[in-house]
Each structure stands twice: as C-alpha cells, then as structure tokens.
HTML snippet that shows the backbone in 3Dmol.js (N, CA, C, O; Angstrom):
<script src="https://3Dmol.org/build/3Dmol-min.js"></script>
<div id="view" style="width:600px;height:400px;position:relative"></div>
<script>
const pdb = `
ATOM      1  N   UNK A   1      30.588  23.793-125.752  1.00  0.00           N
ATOM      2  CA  UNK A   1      29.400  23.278-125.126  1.00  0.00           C
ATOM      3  C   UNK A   1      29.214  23.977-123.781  1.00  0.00           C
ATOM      4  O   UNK A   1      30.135  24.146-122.982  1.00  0.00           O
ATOM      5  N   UNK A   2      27.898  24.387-123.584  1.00  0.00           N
ATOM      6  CA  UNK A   2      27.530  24.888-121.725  1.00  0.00           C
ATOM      7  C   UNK A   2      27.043  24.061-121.356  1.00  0.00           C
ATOM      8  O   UNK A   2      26.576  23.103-121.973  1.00  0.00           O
ATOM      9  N   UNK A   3      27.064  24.315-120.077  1.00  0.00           N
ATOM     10  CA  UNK A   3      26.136  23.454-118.949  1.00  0.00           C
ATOM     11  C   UNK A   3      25.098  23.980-118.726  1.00  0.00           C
ATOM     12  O   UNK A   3      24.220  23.289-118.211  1.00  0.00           O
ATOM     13  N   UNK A   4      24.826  25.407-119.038  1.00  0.00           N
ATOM     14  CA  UNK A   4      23.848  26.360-118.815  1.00  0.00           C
ATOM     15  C   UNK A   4      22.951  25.530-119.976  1.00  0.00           C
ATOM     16  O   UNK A   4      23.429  24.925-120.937  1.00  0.00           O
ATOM     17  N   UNK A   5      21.230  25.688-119.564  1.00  0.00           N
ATOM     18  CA  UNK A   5      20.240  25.541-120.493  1.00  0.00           C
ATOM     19  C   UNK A   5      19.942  26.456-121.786  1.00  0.00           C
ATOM     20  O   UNK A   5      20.139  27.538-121.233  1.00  0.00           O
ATOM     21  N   UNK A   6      19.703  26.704-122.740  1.00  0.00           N
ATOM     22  CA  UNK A   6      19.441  27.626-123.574  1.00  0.00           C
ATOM     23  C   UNK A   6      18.106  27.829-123.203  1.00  0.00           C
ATOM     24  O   UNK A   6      17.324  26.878-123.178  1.00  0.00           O
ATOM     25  N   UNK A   7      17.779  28.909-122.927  1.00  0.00           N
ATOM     26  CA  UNK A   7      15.952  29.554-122.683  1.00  0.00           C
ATOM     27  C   UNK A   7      16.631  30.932-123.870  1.00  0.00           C
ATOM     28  O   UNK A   7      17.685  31.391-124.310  1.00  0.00           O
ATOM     29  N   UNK A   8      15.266  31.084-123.922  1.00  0.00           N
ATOM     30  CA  UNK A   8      14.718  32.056-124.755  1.00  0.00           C
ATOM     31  C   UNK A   8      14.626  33.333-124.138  1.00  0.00           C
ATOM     32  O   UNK A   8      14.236  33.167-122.983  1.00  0.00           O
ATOM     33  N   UNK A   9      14.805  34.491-124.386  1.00  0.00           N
ATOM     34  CA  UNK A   9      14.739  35.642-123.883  1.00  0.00           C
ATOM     35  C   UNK A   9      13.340  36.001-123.490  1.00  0.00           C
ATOM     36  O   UNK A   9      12.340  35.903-124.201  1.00  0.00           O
ATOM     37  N   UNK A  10      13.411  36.430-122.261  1.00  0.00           N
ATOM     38  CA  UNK A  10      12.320  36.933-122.022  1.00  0.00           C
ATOM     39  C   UNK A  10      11.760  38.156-122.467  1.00  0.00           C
ATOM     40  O   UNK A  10      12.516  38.970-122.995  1.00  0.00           O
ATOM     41  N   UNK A  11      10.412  38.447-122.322  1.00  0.00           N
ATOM     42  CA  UNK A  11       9.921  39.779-122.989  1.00  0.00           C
ATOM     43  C   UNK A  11      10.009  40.758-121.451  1.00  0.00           C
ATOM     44  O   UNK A  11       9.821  40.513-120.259  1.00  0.00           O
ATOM     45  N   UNK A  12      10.387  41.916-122.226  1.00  0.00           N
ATOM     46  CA  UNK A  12      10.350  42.222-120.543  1.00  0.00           C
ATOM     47  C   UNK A  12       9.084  43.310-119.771  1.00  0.00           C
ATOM     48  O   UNK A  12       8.645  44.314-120.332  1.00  0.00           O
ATOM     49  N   UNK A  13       8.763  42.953-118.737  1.00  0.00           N
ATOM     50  CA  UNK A  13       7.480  43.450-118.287  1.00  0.00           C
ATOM     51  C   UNK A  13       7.219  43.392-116.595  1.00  0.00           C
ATOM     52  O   UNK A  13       7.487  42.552-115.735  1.00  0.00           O
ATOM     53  N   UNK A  14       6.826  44.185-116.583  1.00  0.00           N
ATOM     54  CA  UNK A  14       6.243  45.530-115.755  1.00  0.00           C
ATOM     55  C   UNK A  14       4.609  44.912-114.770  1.00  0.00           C
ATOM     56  O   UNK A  14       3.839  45.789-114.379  1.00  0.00           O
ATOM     57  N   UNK A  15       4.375  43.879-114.571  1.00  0.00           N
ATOM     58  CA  UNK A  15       3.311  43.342-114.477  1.00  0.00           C
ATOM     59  C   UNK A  15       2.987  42.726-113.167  1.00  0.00           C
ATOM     60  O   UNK A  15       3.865  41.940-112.810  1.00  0.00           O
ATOM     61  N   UNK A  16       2.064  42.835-112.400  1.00  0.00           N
ATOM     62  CA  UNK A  16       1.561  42.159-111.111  1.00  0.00           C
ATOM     63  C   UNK A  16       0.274  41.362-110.998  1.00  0.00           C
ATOM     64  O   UNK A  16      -0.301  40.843-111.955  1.00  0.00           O
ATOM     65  N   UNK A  17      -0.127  41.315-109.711  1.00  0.00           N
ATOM     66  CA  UNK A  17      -1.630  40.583-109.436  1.00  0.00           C
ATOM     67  C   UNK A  17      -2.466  41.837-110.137  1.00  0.00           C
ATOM     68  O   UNK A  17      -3.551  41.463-110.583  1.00  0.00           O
ATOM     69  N   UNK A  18      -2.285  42.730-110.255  1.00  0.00           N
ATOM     70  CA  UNK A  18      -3.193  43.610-111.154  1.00  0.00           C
ATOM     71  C   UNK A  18      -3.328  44.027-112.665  1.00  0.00           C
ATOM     72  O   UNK A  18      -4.189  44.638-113.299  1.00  0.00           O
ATOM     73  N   UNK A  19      -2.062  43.417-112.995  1.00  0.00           N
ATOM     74  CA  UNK A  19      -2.044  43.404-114.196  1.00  0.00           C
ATOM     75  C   UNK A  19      -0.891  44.903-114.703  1.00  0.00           C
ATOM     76  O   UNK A  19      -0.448  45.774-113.955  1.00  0.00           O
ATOM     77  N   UNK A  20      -0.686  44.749-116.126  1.00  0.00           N
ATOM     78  CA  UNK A  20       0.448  45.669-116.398  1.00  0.00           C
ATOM     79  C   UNK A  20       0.749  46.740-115.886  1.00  0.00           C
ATOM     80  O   UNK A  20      -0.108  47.618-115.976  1.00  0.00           O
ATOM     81  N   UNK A  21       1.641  46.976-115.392  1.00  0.00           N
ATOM     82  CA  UNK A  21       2.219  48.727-114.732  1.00  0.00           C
ATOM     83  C   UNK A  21       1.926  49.746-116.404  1.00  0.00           C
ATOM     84  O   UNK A  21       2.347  49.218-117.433  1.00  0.00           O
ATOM     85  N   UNK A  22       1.155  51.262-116.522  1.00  0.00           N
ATOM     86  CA  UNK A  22       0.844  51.886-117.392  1.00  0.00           C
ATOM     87  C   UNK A  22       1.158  52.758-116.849  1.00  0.00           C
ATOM     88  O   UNK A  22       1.288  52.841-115.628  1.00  0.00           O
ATOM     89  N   UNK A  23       1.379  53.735-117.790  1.00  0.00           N
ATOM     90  CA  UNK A  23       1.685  55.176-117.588  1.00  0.00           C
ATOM     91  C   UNK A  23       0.312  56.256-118.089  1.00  0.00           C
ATOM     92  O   UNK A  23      -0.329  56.436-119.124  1.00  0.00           O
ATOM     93  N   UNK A  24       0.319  56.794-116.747  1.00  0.00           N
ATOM     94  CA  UNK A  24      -1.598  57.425-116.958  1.00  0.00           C
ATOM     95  C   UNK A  24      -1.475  59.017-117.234  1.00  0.00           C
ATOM     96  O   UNK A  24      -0.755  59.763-116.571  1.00  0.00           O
ATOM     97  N   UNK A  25      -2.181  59.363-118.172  1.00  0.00           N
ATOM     98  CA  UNK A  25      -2.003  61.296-118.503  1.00  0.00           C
ATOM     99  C   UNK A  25      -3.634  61.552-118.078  1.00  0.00           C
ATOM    100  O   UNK A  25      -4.689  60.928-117.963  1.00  0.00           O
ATOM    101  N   UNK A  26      -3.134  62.778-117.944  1.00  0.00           N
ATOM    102  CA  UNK A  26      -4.563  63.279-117.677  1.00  0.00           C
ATOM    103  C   UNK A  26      -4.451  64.492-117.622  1.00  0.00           C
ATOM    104  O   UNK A  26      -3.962  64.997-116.611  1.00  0.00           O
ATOM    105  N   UNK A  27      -5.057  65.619-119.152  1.00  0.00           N
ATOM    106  CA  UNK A  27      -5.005  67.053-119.350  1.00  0.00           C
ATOM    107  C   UNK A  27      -6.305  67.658-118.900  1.00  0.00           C
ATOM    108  O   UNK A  27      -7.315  66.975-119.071  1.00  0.00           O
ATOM    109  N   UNK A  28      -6.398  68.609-118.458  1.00  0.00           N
ATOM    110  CA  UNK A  28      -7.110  69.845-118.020  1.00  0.00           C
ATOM    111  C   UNK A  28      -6.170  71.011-118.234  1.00  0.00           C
ATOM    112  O   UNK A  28      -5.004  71.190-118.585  1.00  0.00           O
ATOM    113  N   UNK A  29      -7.599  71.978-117.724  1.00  0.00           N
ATOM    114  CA  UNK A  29      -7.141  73.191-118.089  1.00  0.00           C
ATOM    115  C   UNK A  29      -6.665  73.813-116.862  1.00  0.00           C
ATOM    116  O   UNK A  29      -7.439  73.608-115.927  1.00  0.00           O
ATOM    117  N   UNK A  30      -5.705  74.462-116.581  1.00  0.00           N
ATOM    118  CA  UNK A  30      -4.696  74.994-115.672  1.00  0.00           C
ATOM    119  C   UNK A  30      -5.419  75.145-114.394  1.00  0.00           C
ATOM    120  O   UNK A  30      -4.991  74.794-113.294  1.00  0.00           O
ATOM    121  N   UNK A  31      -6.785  75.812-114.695  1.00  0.00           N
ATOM    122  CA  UNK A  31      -7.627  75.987-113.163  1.00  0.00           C
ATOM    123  C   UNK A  31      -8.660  75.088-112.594  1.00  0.00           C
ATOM    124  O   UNK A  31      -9.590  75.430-111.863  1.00  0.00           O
ATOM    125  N   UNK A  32      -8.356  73.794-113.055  1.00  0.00           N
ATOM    126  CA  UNK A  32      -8.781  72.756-112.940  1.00  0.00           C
ATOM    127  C   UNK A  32      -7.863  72.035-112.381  1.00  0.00           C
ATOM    128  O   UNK A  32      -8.263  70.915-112.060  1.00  0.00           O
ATOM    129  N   UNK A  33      -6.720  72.275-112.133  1.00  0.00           N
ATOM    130  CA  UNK A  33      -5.924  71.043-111.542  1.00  0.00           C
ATOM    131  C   UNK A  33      -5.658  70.888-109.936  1.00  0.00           C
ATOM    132  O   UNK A  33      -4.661  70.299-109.519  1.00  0.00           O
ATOM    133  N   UNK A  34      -6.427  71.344-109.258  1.00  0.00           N
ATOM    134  CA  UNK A  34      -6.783  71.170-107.790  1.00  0.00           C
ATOM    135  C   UNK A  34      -7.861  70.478-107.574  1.00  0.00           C
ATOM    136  O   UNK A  34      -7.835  69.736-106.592  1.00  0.00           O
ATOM    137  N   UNK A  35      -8.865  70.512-108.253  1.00  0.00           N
ATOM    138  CA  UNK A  35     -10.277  69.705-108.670  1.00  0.00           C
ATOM    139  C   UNK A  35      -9.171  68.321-108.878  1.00  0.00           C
ATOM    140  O   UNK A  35      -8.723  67.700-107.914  1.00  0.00           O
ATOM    141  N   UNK A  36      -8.859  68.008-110.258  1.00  0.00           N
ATOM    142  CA  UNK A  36      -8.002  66.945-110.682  1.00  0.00           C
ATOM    143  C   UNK A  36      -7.785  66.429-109.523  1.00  0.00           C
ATOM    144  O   UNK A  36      -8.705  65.734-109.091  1.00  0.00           O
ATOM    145  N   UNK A  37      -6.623  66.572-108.703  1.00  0.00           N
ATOM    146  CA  UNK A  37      -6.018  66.237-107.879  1.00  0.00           C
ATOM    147  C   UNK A  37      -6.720  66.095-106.372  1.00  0.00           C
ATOM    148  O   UNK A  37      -5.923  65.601-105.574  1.00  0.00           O
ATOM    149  N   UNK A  38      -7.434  66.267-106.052  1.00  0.00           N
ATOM    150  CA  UNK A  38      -8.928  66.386-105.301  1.00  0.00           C
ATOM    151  C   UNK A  38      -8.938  64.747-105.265  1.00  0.00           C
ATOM    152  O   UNK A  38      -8.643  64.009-104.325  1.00  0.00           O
ATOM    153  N   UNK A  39      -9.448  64.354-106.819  1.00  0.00           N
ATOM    154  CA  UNK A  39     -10.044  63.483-107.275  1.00  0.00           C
ATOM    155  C   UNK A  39      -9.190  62.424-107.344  1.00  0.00           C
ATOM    156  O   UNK A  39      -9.678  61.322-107.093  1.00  0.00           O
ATOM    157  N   UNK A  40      -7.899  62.497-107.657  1.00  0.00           N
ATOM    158  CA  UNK A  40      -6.832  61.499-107.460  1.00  0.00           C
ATOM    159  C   UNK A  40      -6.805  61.218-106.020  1.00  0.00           C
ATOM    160  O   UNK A  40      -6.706  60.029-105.716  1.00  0.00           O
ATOM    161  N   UNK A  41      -6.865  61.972-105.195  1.00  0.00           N
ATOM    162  CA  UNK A  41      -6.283  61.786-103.531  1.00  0.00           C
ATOM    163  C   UNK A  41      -7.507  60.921-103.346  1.00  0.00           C
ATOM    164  O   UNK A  41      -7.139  60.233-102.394  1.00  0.00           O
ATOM    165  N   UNK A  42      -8.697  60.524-103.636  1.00  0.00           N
ATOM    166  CA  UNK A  42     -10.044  60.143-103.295  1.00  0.00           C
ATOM    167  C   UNK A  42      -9.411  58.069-103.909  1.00  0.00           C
ATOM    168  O   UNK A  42     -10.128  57.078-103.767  1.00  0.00           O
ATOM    169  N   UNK A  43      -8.548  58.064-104.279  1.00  0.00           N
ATOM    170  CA  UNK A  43      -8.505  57.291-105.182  1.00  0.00           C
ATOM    171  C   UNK A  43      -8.235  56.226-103.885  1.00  0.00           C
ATOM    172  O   UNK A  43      -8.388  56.713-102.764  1.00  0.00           O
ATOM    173  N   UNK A  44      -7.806  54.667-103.988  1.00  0.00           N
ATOM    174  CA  UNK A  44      -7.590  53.349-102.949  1.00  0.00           C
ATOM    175  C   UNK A  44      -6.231  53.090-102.761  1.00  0.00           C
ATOM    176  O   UNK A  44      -5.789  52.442-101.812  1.00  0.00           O
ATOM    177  N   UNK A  45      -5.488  53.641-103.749  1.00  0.00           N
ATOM    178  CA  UNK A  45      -3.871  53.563-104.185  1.00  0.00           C
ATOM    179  C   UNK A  45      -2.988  54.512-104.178  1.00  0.00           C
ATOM    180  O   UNK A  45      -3.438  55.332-104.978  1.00  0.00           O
ATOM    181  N   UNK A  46      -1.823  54.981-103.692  1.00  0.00           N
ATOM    182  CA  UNK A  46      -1.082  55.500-103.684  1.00  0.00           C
ATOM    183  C   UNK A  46      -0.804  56.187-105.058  1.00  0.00           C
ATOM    184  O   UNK A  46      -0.796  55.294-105.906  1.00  0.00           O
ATOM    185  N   UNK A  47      -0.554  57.508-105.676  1.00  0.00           N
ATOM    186  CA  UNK A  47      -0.134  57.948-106.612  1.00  0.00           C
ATOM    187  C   UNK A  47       0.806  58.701-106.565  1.00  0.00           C
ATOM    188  O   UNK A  47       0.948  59.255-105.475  1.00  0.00           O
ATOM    189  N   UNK A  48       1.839  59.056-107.679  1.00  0.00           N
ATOM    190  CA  UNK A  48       2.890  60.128-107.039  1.00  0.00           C
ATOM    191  C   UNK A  48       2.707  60.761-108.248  1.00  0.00           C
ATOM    192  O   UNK A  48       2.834  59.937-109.153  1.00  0.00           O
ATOM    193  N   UNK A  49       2.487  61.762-108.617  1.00  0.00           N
ATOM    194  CA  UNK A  49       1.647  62.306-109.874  1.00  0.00           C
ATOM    195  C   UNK A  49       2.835  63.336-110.297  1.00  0.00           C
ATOM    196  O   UNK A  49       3.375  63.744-109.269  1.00  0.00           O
ATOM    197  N   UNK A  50       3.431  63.901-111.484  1.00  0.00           N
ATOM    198  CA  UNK A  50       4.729  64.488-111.927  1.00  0.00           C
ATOM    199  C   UNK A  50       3.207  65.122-113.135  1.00  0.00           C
ATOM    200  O   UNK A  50       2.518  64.518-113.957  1.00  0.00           O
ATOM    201  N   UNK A  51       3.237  66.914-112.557  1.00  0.00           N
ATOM    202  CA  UNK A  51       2.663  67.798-113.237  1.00  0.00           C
ATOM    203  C   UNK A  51       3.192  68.508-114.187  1.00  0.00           C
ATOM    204  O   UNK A  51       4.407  68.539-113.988  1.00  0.00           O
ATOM    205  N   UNK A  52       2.893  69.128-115.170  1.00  0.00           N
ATOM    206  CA  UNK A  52       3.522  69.527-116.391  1.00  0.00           C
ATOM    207  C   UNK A  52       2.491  70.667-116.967  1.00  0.00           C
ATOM    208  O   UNK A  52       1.349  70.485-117.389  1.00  0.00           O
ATOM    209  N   UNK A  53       3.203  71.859-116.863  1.00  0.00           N
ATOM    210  CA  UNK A  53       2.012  73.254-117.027  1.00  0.00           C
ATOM    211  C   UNK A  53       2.564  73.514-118.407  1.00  0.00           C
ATOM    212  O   UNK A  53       3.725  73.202-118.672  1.00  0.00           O
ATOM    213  N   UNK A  54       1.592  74.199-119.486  1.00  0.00           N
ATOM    214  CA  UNK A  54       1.867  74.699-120.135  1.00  0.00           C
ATOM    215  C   UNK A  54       0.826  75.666-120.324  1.00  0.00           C
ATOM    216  O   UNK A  54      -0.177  75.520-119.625  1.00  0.00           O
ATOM    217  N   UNK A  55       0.863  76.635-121.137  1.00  0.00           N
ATOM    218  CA  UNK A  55       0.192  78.003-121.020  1.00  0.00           C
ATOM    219  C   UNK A  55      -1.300  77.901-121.175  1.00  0.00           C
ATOM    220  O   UNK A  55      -2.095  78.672-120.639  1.00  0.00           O
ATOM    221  N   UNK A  56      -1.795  76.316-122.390  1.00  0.00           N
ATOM    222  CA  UNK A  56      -3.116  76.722-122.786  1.00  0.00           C
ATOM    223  C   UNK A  56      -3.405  75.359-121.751  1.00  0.00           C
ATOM    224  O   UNK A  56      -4.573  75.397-121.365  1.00  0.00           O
ATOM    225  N   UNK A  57      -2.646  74.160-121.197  1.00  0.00           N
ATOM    226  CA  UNK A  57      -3.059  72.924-120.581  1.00  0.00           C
ATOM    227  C   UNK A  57      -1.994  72.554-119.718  1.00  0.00           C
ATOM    228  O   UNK A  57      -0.812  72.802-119.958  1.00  0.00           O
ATOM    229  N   UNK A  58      -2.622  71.665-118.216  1.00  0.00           N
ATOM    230  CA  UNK A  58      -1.737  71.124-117.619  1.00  0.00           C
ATOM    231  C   UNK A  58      -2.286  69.595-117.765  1.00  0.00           C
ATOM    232  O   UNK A  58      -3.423  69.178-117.990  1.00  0.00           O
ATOM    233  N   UNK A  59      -0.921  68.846-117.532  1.00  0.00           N
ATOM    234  CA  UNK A  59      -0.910  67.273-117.656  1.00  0.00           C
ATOM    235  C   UNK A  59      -0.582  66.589-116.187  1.00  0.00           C
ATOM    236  O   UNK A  59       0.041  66.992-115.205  1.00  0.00           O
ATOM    237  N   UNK A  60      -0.966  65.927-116.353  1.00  0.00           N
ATOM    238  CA  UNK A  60      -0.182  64.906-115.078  1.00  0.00           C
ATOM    239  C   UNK A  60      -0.648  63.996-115.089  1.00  0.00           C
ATOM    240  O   UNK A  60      -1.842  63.694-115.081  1.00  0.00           O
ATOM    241  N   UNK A  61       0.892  62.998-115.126  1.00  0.00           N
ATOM    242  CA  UNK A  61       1.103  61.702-114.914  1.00  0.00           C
ATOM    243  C   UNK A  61       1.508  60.871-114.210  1.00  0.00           C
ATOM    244  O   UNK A  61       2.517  61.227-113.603  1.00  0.00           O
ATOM    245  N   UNK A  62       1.128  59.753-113.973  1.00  0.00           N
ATOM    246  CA  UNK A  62       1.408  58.732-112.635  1.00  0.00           C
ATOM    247  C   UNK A  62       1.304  57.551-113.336  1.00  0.00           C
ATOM    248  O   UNK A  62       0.556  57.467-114.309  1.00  0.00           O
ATOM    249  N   UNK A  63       2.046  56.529-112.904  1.00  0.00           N
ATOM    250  CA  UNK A  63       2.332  55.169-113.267  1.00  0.00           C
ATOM    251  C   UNK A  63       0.635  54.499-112.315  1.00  0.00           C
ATOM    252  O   UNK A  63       0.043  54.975-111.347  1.00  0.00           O
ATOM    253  N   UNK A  64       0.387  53.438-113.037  1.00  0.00           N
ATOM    254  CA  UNK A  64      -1.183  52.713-112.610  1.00  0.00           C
ATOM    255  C   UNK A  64      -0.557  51.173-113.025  1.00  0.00           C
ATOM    256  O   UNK A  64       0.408  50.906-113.741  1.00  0.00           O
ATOM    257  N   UNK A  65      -1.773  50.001-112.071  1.00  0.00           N
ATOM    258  CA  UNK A  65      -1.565  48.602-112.948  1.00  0.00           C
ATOM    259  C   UNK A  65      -2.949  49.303-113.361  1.00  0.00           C
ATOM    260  O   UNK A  65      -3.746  50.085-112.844  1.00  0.00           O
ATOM    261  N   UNK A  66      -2.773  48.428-114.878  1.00  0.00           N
ATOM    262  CA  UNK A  66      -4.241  48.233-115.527  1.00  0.00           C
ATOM    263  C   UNK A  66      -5.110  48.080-114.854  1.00  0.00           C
ATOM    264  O   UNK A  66      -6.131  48.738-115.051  1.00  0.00           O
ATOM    265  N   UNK A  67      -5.027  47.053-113.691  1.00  0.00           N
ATOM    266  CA  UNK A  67      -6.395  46.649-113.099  1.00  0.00           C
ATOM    267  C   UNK A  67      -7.037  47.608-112.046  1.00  0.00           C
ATOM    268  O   UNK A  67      -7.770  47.437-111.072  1.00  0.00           O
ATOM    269  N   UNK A  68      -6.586  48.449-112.513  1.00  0.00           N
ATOM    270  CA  UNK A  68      -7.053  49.775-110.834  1.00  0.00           C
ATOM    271  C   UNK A  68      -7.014  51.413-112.486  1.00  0.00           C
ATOM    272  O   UNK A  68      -6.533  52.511-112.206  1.00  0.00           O
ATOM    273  N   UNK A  69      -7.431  51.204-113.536  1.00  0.00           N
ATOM    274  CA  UNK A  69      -7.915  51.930-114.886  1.00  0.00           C
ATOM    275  C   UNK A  69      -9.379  52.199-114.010  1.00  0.00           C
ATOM    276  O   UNK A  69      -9.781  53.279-113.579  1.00  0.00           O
ATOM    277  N   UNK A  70     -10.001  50.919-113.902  1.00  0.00           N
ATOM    278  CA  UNK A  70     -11.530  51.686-113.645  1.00  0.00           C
ATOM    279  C   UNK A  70     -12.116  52.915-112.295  1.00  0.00           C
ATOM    280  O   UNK A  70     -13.031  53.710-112.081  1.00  0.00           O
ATOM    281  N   UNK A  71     -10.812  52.355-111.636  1.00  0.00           N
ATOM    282  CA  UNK A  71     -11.149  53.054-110.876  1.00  0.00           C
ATOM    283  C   UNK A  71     -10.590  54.686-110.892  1.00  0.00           C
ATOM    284  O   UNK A  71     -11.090  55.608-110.248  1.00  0.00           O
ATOM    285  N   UNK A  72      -9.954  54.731-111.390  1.00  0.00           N
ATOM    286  CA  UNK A  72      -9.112  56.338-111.880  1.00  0.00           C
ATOM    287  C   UNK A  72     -10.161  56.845-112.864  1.00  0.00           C
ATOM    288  O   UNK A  72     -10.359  58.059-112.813  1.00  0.00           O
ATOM    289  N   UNK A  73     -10.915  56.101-113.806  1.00  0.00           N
ATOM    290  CA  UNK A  73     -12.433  56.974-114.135  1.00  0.00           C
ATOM    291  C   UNK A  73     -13.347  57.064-113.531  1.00  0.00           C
ATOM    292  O   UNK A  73     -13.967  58.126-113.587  1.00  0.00           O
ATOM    293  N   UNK A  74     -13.833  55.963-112.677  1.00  0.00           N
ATOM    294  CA  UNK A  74     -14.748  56.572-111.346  1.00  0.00           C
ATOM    295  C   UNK A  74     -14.237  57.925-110.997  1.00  0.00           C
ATOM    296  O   UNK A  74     -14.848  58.976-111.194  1.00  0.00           O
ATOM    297  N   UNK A  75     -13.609  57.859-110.710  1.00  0.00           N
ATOM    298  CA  UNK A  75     -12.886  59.327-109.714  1.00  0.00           C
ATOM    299  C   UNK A  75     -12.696  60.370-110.529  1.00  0.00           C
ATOM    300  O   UNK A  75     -12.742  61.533-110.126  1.00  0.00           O
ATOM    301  N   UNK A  76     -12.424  59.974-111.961  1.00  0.00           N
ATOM    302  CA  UNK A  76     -12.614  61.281-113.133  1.00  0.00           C
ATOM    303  C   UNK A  76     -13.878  61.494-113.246  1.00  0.00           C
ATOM    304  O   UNK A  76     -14.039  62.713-113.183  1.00  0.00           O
ATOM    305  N   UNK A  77     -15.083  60.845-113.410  1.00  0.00           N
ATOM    306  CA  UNK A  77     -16.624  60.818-113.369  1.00  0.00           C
ATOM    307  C   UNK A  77     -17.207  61.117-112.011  1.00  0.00           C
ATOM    308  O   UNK A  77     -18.420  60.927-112.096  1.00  0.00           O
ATOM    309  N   UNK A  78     -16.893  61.478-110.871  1.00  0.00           N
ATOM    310  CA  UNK A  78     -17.305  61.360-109.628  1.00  0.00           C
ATOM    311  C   UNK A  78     -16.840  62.780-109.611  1.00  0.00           C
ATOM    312  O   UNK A  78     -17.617  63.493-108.976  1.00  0.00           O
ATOM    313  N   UNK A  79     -15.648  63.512-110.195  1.00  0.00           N
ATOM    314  CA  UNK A  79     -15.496  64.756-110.358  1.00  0.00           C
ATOM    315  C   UNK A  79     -15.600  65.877-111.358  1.00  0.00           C
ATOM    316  O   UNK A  79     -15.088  66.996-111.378  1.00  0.00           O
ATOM    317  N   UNK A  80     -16.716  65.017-112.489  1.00  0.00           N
ATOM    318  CA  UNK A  80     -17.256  65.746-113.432  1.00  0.00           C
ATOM    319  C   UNK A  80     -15.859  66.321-114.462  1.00  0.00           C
ATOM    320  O   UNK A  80     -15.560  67.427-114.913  1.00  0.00           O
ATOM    321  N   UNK A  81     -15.316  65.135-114.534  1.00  0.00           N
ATOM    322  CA  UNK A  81     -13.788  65.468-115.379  1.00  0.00           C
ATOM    323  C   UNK A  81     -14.439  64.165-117.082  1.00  0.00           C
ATOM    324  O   UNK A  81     -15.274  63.261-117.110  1.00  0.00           O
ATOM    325  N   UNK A  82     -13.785  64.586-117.872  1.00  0.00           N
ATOM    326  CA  UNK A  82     -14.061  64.128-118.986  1.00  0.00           C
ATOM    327  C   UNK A  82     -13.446  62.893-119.558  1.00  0.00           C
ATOM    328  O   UNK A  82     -12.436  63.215-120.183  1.00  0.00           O
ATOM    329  N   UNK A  83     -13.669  61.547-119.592  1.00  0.00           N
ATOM    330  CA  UNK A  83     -13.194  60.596-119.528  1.00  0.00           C
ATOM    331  C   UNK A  83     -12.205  60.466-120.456  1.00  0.00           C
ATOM    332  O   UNK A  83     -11.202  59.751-120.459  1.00  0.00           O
ATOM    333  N   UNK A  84     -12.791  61.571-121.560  1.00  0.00           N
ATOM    334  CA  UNK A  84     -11.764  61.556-123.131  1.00  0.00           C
ATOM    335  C   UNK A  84     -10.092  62.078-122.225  1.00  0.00           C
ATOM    336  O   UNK A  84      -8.978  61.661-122.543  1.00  0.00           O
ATOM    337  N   UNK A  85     -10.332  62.849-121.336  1.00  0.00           N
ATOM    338  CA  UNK A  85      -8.765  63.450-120.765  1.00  0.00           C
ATOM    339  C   UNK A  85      -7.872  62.530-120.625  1.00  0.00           C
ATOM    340  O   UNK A  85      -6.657  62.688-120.752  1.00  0.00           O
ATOM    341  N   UNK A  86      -8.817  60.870-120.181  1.00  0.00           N
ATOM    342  CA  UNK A  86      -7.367  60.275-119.996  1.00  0.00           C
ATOM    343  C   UNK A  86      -6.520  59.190-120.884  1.00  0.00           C
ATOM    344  O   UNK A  86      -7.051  58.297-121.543  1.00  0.00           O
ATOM    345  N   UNK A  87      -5.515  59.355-120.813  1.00  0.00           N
ATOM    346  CA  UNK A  87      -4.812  58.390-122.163  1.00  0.00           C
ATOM    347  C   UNK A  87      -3.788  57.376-120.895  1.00  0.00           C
ATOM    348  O   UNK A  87      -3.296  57.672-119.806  1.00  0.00           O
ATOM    349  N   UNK A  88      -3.809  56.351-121.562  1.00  0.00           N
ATOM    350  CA  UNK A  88      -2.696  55.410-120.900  1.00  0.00           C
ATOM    351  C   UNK A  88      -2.430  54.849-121.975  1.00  0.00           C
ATOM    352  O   UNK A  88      -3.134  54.597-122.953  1.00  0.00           O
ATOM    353  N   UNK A  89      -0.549  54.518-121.578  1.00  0.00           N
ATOM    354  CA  UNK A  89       0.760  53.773-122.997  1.00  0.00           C
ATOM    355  C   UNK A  89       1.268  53.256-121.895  1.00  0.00           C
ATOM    356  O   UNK A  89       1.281  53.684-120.741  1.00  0.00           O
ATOM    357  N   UNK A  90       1.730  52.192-122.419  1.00  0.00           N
ATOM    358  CA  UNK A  90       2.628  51.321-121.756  1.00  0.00           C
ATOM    359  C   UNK A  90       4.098  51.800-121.768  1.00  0.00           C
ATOM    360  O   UNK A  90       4.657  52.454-122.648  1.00  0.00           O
ATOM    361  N   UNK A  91       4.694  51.257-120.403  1.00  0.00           N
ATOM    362  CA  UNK A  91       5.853  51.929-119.723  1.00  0.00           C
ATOM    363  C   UNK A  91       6.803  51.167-120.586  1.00  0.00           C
ATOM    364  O   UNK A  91       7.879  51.763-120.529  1.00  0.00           O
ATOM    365  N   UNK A  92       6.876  50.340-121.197  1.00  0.00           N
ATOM    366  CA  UNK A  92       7.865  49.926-122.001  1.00  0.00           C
ATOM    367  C   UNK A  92       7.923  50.647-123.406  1.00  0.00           C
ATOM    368  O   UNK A  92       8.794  50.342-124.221  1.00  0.00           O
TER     369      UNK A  92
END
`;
const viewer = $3Dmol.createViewer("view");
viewer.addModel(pdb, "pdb");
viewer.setStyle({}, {cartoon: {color: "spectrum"}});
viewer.zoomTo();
viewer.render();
</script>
C-alpha cells in the first residue's frame, strides 16, 4: 500500500498563455534569405532561427507558441514571401 495518490500520467506539453510551443520552417531560395530574415527581425518576439543551406533551398527554423502563427505570416505577407513556405509540427 502507498501513501502517495495514484494520478494518471500526464501528457506531456510544451504550452503557455499563448498556446503550444511549435516548431516553424520556412524554405526559400538561397538569395532570398536576407529578405526572410529582414522579415523575421520585424517580428514582436524574440526568435533564434537555426539555418540550413542546401544547393537548390535554404530552411530555417525557430520554435513559436501557436498564438503568435499569425503574426509570422503577416511578416511573410508584408515581405512578399509565400505563405505555402511555411510549415509548423509540433515539438513533441
């Protein structure tokens, strides 16, 4: 017998007043990624962005809460970047 309560496992998560922590991509083409990044620095939130070149595309990704998504397409649309570029998956 415990003294301890039995609870249920928690699910585990990544989540604030803004809602889930996501992991944000965003491809262009190699001579585009100063524009990109232009457009991130314009943003209300801190980003620390981890770039990834490859010959025909570069990527870069930064952790986001969900609730600050709209505003990372403002700033893709405000810099004539293509909304299809960006993908977000959850960090779990």
């Amino acid at each position: 017998m415990s003294v301890w309560p039995k609870l249920e496992p928690a699910s585990p998560s990544l989540s604030g007043s803004e809602g889930a922590l996501v992991s944000v991509s965003i491809g262009v083409a190699p001579h585009y990624l100063e524009s990109l990044l232009e457009a991130l620095a314009q943003l209300p939130f801190p980003i620390n962005p981890e770039i990834y070149h490859d010959a025909a595309a570069t990527l870069v990704e930064f952790p986001a809460y969900a609730g600050r998504l709209e505003e990372v397409r403002g700033a893709l649309d405000a810099y004539g970047f293509d909304r299809s570029s960006l993908h977000v998956t959850s960090m779990l």
